[in-house]
C-alpha positions as CSV (number, residue, x, y, z in Angstrom):
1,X,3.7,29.3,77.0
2,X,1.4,30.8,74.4
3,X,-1.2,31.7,77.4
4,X,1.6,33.7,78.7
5,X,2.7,35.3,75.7
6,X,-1.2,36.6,75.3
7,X,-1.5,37.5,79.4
8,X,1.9,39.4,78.8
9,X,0.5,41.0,75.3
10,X,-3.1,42.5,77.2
11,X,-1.2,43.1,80.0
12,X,1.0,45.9,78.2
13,X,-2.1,46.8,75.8
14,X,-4.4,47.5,78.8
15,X,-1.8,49.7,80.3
16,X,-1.5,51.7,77.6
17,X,-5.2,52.2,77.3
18,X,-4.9,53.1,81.3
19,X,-2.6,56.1,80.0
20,X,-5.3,57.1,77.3
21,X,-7.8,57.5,80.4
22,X,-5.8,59.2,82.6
23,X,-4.6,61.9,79.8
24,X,-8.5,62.4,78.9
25,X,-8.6,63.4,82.7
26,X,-8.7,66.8,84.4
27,X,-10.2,70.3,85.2
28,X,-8.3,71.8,81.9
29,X,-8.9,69.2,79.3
30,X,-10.9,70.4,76.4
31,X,-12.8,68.6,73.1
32,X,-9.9,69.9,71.2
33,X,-6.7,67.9,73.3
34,X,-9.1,65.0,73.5
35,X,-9.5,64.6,69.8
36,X,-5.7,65.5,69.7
37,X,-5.2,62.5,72.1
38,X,-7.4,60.2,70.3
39,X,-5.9,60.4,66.8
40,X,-2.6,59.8,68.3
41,X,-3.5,56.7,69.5
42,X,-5.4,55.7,66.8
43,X,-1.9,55.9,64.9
44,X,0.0,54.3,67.3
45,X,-2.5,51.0,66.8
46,X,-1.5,51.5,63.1
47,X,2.2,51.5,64.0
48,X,1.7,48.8,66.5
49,X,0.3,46.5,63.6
50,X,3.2,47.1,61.3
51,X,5.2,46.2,64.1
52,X,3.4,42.9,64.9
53,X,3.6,41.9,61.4
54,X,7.4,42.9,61.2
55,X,7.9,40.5,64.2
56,X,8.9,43.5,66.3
57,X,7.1,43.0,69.6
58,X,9.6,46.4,71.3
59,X,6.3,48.4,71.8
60,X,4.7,45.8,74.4
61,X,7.3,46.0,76.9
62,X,6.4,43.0,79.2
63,X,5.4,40.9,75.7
64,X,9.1,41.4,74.6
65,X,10.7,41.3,78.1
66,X,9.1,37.7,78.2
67,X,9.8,36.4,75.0
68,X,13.4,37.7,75.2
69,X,14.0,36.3,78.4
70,X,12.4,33.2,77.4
71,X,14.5,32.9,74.3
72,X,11.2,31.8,72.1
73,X,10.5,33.6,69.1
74,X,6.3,34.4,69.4
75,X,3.9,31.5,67.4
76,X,2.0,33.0,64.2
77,X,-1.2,32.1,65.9
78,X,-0.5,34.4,68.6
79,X,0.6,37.0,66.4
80,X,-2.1,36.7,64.2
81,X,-4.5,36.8,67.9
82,X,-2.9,40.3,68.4
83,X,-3.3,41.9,64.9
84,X,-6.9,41.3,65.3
85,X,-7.5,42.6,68.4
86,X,-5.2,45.9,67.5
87,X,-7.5,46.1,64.6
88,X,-10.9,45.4,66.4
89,X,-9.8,48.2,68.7
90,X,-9.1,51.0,65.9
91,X,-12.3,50.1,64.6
92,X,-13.9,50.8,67.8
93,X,-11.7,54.0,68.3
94,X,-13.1,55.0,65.0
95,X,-17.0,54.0,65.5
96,X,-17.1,55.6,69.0
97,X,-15.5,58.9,67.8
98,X,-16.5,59.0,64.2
99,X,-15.1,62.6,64.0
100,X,-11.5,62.0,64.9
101,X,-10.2,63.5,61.5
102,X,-12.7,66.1,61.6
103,X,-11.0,69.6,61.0
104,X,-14.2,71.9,60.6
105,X,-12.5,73.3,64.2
106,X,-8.8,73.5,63.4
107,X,-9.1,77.4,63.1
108,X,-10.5,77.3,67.3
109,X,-6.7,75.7,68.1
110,X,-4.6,77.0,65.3
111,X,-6.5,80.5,64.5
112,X,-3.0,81.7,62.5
113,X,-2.3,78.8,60.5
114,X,-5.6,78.9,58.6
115,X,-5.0,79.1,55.0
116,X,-8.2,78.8,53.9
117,X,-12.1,79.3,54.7
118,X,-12.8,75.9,57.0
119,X,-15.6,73.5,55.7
120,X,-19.6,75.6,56.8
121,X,-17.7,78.5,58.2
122,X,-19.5,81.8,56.8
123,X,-18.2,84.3,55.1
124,X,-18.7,86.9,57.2
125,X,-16.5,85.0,60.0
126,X,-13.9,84.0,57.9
127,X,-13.2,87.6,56.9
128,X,-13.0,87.9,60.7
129,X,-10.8,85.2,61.0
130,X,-8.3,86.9,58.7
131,X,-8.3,90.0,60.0
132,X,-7.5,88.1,64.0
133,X,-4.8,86.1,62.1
134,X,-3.7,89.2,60.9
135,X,-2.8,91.1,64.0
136,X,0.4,90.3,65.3
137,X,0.1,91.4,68.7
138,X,-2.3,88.9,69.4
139,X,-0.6,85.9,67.7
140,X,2.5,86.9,69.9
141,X,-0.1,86.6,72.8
142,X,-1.8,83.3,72.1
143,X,1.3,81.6,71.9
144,X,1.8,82.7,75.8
145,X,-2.1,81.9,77.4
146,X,-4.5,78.8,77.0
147,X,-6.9,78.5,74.0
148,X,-9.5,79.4,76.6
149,X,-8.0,82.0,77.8
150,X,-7.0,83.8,74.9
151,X,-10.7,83.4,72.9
152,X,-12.3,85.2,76.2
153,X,-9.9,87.7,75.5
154,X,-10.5,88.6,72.1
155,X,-14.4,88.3,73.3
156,X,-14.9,91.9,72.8
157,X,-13.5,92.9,69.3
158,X,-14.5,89.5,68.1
159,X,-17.6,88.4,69.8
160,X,-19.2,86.1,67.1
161,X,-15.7,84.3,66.3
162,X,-15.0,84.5,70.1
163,X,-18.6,83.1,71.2
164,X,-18.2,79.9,68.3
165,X,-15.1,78.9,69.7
166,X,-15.8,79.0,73.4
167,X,-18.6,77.1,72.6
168,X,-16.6,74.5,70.8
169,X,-14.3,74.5,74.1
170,X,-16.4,74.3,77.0
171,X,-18.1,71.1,75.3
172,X,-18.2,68.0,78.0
173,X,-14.9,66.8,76.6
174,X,-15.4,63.6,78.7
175,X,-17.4,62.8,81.3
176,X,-15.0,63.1,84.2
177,X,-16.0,66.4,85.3
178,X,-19.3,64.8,85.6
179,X,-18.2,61.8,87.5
180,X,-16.2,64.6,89.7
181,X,-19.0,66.4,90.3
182,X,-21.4,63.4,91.6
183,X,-18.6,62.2,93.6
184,X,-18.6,66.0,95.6
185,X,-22.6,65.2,96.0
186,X,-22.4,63.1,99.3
187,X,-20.0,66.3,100.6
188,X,-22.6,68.9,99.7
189,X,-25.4,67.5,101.1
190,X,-23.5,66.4,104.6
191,X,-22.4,69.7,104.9
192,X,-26.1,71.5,104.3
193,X,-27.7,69.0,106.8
194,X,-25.2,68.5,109.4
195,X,-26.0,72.3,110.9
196,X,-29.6,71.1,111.1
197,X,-28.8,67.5,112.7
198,X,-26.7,69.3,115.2
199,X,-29.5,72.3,115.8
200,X,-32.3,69.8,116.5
201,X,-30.0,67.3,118.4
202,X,-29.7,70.5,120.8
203,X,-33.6,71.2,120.6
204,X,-34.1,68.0,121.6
């Protein structure tokens, strides 16, 4: 039974890392909801460990479906199997994306809930940044458009804050609009030859 408790364990585990994937997906998704993302689920791992060592399996839905409907309380070798491998995987989380805590970009996301002058910023655009976070008008607005949106806006009467924070949001987030993109290549191409094919078909 303890080979199914383990299937049943990466079975749930995988599918929540599946979610992860998916959520990092999409035309709109920027650096800023992927770190977002990222340090969520790095702190679910953490709860999922205290869980594990609590004997509280509710957060692996099939795992505790199985071992409730099998009546069988899970071996310590098992359990001891999963707190590693949670573990193992925050480390990774944290080695691949060493800058999850990182809040040198806060002000890009929350430009009105800065209290003070962000770690390298320069003077001169901090002032800036206070007197944006300042104007109520367009607090009341940036609570109504996209990040994106909103720093384009504020482009002209802020153009060096404005320019440092699209910057920071048009950053390759992930590489699915890459992977998107190569998939349209076969499209592209058929489309610019097939007038040709079909032009010296008729020559010929």
């Amino acid at each position: 039974m303890a080979w199914l408790s383990t299937f049943a364990y990466f079975r749930d585990v995988f599918g929540k890392l599946n979610e992860l994937c998916l959520a990092l997906q999409g035309k709109e998704i920027n650096i800023l909801q992927t770190k977002n993302k990222l340090v969520a689920f790095s702190r679910k791992i953490q709860y999922w460990i205290s869980a594990v060592e609590r004997n509280n399996f509710e957060c692996f839905q099939m795992l505790y479906d199985f071992l409730d409907e099998s009546e069988m309380d899970l071996d310590m070798e098992i359990r001891d199997v999963i707190k590693t491998h949670l573990s193992s995987l925050q480390q990774s989380l944290s080695d691949y994306f060493p800058i999850l805590e990182n809040q040198d970009i806060y002000w890009v996301q929350s430009p009105f809930k800065i209290k003070e002058k962000p770690k390298g910023f320069h003077s001169m655009y901090y002032e800036t940044l206070l007197e944006l976070s300042s104007d109520t008008q367009l607090e009341a607005k940036f609570r109504t458009v996209s990040l994106t949106i909103f720093w384009s806006d504020v482009f002209d009467e802020y153009p060096n804050l404005a320019k440092q924070a699209i910057r920071i949001l048009l950053a390759f987030a992930t590489t699915y609009l890459f992977q998107n993109m190569l998939r349209q290549i076969p499209n592209i191409v058929t489309n610019l030859m097939l007038p040709q094919i079909c032009e010296f078909s008729y020559k010929t």
